[in-house]
C-alpha positions as CSV (number, residue, x, y, z in Angstrom):
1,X,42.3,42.4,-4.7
2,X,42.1,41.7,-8.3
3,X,40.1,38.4,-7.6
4,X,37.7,40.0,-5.5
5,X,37.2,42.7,-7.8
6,X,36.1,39.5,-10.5
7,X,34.0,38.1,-7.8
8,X,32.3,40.9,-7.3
9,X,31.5,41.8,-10.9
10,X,30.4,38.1,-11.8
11,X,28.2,38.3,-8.9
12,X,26.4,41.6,-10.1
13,X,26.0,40.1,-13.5
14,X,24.3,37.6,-12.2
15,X,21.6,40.1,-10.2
16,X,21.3,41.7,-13.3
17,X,19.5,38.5,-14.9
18,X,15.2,38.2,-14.6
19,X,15.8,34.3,-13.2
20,X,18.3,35.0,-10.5
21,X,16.2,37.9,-9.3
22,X,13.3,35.3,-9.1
23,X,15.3,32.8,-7.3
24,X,16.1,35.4,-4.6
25,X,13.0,37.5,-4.3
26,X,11.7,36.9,-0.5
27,X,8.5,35.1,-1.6
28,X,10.0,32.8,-3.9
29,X,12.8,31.9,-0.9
30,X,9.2,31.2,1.6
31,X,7.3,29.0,-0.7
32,X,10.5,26.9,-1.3
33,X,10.8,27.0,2.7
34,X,7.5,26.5,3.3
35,X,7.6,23.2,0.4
36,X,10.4,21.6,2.1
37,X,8.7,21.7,5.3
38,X,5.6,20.4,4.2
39,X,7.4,17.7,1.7
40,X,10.0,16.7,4.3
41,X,10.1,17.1,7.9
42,X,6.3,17.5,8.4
43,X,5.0,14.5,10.3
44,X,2.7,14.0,7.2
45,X,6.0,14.0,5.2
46,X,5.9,12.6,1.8
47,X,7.5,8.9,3.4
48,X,4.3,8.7,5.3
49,X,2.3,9.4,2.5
50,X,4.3,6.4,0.4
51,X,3.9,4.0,3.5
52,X,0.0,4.8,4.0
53,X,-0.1,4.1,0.1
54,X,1.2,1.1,0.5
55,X,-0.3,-0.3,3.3
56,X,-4.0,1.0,2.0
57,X,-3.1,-1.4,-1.6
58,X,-1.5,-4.2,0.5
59,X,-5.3,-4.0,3.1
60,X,-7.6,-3.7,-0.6
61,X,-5.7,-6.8,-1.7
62,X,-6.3,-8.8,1.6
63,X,-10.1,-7.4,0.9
64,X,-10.3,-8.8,-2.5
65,X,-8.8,-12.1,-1.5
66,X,-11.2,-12.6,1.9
67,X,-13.8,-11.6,0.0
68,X,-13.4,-14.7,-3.1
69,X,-12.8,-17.0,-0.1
70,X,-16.2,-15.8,1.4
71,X,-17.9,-16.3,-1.9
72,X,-16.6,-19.9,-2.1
73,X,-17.2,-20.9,1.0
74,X,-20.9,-20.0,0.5
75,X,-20.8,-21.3,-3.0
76,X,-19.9,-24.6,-0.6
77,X,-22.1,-24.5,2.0
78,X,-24.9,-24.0,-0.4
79,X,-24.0,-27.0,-2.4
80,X,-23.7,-29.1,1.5
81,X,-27.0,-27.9,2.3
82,X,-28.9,-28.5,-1.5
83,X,-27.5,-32.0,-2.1
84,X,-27.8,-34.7,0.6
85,X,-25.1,-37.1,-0.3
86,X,-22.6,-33.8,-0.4
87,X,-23.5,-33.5,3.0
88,X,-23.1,-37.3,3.7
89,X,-19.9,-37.3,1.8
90,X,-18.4,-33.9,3.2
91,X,-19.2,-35.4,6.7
92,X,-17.0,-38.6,5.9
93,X,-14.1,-37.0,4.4
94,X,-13.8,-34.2,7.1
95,X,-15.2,-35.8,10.2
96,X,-14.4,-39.8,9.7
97,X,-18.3,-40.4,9.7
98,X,-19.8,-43.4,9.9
99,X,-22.3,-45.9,10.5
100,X,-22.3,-48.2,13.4
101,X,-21.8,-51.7,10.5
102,X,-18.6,-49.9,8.6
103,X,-15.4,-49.9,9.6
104,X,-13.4,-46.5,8.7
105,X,-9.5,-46.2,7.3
106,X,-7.7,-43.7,7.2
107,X,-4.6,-44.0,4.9
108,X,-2.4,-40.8,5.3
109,X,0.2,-40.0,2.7
């Protein structure tokens, strides 16, 4: 009896103090409910917010990089459509071009 007697007064100390009063007022107890739901078992949970992160940043990279290929492919194209012998040249190396006199061989490595 004597140990309940200890339990009992430790635990009226304790609902004596301002923060332990906080901790169990009902409100307090509902917004810490209420933050769990929303942080965790939501099905816009916190995880999905980390994955959608990461998959937006992974997509803005892929932007970035499709967009410098775009930019040299034009810078390309506009060099092939300027400069005649680019043309001639590009058409040789890509397509094995030529004229009906030259013979064409192709060394592979």
């Amino acid at each position: 009896m004597n140990i309940f007697n200890k339990i009992n007064s430790s635990i009226q100390k304790l609902k004596e103090r301002a923060f332990f009063n906080f901790l169990l007022n009902k409100y307090t107890i509902a917004i810490v409910i209420f933050l769990l739901v929303i942080c965790f078992f939501d099905t816009n949970n916190v995880g999905v917010w980390v994955k959608t992160e990461k998959l937006i940043r992974e997509q803005e990279r892929q932007i970035e990089l499709r967009s410098n290929e775009i930019k040299e492919l034009e810078k390309k194209i506009d060099q092939l459509e300027n400069v005649q012998d680019s043309l001639e040249k590009f058409a040789r190396e890509e397509f094995y071009f030529h004229e009906t006199d030259e013979d064409v061989y192709i060394f592979e490595e």
